[in-house]
N, C-alpha and C positions, 0 to 999 in steps of 0.2 A: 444495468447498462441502459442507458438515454439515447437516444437515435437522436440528429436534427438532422433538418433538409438546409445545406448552405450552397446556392449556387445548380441545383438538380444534383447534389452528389449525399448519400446520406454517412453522416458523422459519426459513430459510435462514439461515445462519452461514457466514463469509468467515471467511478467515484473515488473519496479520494482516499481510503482504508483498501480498494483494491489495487492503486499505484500503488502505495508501499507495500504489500504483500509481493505485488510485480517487480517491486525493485528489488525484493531479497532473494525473489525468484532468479533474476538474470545477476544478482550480485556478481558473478565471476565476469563478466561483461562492461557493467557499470562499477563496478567497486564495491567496495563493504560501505565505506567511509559515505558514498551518497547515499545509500540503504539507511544505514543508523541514521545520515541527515534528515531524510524523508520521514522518519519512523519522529524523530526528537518533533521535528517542525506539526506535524500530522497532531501531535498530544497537544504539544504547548500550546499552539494559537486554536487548537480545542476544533478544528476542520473532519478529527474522528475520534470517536471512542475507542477504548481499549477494547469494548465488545465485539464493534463494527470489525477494527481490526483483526482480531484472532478470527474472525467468522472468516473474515476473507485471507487472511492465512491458509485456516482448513482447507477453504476451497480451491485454492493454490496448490495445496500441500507442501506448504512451507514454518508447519507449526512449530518443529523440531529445532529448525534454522533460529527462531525468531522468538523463540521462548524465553532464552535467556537475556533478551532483548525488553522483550517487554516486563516482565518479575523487573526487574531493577529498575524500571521508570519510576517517578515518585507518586 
């Protein structure tokens, strides 16, 4: 996580393997359907690894969730 100073207020900044771990996290909130978006988008334009990813799954603890998610990517 990134800190910046915008205005005197500081910004925490996630990266972007710990959004989608975040998104399957709150999936019952936000949906399944934006989780898998974020998960598909996150591979294809190559913004994360599938390493990065699962790391931040663990750290989540959302590996169980997102397992069968990520095995079936190509």
């Amino acid at each position: 996580m990134k800190e910046h100073r915008a205005g005197g207020v500081v910004l925490r900044v996630t990266n972007v393997a710990k959004t989608v771990a975040d998104c399957f996290k709150f999936r019952n909130k936000i949906g399944l359907d934006v989780a898998l978006e974020a998960l598909r988008d996150a591979v294809h334009y190559e913004r994360a690894s599938t390493d990065a990813i699962w790391e931040a799954a663990r750290v989540c603890r959302v590996t169980r969730v997102m397992r069968p998610y990520l095995e079936s990517l190509p």
